[in-house]
C-alpha positions in Angstrom: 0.0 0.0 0.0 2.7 2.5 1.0 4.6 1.5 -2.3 1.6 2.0 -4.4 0.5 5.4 -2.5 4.7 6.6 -3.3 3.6 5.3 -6.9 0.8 7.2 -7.4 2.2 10.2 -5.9 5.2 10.6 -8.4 2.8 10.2 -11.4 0.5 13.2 -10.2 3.3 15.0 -9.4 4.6 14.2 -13.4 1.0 15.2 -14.5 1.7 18.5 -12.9 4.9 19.5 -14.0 3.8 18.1 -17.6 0.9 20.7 -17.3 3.1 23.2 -15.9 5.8 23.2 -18.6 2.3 23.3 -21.2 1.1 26.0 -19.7 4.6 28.2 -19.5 5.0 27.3 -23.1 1.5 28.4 -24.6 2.3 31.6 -22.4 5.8 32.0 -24.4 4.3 31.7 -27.3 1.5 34.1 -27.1 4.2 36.8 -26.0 6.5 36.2 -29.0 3.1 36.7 -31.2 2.3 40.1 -29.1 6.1 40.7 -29.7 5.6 40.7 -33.6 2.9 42.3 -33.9 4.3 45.1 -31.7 7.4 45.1 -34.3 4.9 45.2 -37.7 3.0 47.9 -35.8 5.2 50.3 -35.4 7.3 49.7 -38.4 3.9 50.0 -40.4 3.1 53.7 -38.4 6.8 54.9 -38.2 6.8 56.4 -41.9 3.7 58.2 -41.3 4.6 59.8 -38.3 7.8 61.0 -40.1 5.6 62.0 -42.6 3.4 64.3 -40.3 6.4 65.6 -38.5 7.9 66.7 -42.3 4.4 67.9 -43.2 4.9 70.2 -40.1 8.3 71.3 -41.0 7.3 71.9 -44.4 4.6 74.3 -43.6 6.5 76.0 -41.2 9.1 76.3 -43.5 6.6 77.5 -45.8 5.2 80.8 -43.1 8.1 81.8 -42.2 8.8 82.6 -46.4 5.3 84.3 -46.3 6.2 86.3 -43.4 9.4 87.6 -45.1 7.8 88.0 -48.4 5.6 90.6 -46.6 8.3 91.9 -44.9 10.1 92.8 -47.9 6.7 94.0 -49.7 5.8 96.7 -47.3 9.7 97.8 -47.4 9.4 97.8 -50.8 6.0 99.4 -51.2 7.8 102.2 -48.7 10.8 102.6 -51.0 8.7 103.2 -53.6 6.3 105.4 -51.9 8.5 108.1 -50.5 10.2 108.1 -54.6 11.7 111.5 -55.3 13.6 112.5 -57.9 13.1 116.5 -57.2 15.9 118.1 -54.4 18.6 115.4 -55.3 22.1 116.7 -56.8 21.3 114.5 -60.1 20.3 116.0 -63.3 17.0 113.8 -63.3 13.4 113.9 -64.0 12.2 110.7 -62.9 13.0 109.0 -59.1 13.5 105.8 -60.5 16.6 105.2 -62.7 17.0 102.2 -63.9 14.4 99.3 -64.3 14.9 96.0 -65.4 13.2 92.8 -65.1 15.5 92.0 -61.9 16.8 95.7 -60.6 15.0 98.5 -59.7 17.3 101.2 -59.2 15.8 104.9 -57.4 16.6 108.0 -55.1 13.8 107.8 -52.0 13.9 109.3 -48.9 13.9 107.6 -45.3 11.8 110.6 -43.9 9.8 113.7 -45.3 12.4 116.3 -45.7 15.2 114.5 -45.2 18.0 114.0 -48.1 17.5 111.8 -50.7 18.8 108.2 -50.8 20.1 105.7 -53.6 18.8 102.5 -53.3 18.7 99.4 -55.4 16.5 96.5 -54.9 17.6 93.6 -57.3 16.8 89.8 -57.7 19.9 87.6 -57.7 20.1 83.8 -57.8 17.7 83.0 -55.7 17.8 85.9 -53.1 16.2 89.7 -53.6 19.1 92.0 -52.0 18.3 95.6 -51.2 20.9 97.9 -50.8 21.1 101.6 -50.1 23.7 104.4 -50.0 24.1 108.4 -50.0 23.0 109.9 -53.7 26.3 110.7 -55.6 26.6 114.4 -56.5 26.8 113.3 -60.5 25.0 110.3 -62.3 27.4 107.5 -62.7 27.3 105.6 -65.8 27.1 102.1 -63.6 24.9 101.9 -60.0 27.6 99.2 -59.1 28.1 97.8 -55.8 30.3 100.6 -54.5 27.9 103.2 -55.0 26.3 101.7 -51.8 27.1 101.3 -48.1 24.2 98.7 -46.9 23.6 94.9 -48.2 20.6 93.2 -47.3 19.1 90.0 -48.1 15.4 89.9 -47.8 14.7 86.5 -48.6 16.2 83.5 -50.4 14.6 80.5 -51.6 13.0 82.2 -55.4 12.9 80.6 -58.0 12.1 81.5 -62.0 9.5 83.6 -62.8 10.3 86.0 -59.5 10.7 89.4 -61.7 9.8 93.5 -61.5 7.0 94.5 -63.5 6.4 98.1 -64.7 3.2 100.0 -65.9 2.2 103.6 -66.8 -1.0 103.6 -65.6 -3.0 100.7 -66.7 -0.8 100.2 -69.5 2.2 97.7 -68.9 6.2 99.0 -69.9 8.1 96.0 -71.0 11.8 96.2 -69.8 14.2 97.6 -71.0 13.4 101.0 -70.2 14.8 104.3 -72.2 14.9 107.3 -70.1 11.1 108.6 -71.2 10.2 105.2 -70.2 11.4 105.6 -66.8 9.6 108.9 -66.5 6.5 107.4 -67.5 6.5 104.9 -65.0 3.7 105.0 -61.8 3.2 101.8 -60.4 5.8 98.8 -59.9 4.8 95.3 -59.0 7.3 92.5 -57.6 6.4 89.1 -58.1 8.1 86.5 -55.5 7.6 82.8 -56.7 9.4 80.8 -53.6 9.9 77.1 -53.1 11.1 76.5 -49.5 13.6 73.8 -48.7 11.5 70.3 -47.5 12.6 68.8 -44.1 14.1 65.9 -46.3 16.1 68.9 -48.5 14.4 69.1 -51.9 12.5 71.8 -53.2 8.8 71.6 -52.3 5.7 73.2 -53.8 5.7 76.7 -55.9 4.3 80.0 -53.9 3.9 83.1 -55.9 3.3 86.3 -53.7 3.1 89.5 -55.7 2.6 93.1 -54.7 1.9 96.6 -56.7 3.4 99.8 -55.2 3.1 103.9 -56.5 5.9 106.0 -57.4 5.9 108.7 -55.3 7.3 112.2 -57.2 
């Protein structure tokens, strides 16, 4: 009896480790399938939260040019605005001098009253520069780079198509400009077509912002 009893024992206590080990296995197993599908998960949503968080970049990227653009619209729009060609030592009729598709060359003034300025706004590469500097006492035959004592880029990131446009009245002046030309001229426009940089570095998208302003005499 005591030998059967020991007998019987052992074999429950097999049955038990037997169901044991089953168990601990099926558990295994169902965390390695909770593993993997953990793993596809998030290597199937990675890529689109990269995307979003580009998309974000992007448009930021994209403001930021819009916000400069205006920027450098209501300088220009100023510029243009306070135009005078009358009280300046040059034998001129017209405040603007020279006007080309990507220069616009005038005498303004910062203030009413105050003595006139030369100052060039010009479209180069991809950046529009504006630069100003005191107005010479004769007309040179060049408004080259050492005629003026300030350098600023206003934005960067234009592409084609970014250009100064010219018109007497309603009626558009095609570049280039003779001298009765540039007297005839009351309104320029700058167009701005920008392509920010993406988050991943190419190019993205086409923007074109465009702005009239009125000679001032």
């Amino acid at each position: 009896m005591i030998s059967m009893s020991t007998t019987d024992g052992r074999k429950a206590r097999r049955r038990q480790v037997a169901r044991s080990v089953a168990e601990g296995g099926l558990t295994l197993v169902e965390l390695m399938v909770a593993l993997a599908l953990a793993v596809f998960l998030i290597a199937a949503i990675a890529p689109l939260v990269t995307s979003i968080s580009r998309a974000g970049v992007d448009e930021a990227d994209r403001t930021l040019h819009a916000v400069q653009a205006r920027v450098a619209f209501a300088r220009f729009e100023q510029d243009l605005r306070m135009a005078a060609g009358l009280g300046s030592p040059l034998p001129v009729a017209s405040p603007i001098l020279e006007a080309t598709a990507t220069r616009v060359v005038l005498l303004t003034r910062a203030e009413v009253g105050e003595d006139p300025l030369l100052v060039e706004w010009e479209i180069r590469g991809s950046s529009i520069m504006r630069r100003w500097g005191q107005c010479p006492n004769s007309l040179p035959d060049t408004f080259g780079t050492a005629l003026f004592i300030d350098n600023k880029t206003m934005l960067e990131g234009l592409r084609s198509g970014s250009r100064f446009m010219f018109a007497a009245g309603v009626a558009p002046l095609e570049p280039p400009l003779d001298d009765r030309d540039l007297m005839r001229i009351y309104r320029v426009a700058l167009q701005l077509v920008i392509s920010p940089v993406s988050a991943g570095g190419p190019l993205i998208g086409r923007t074109v912002l465009a702005t009239w302003g009125r000679v001032g005499r």
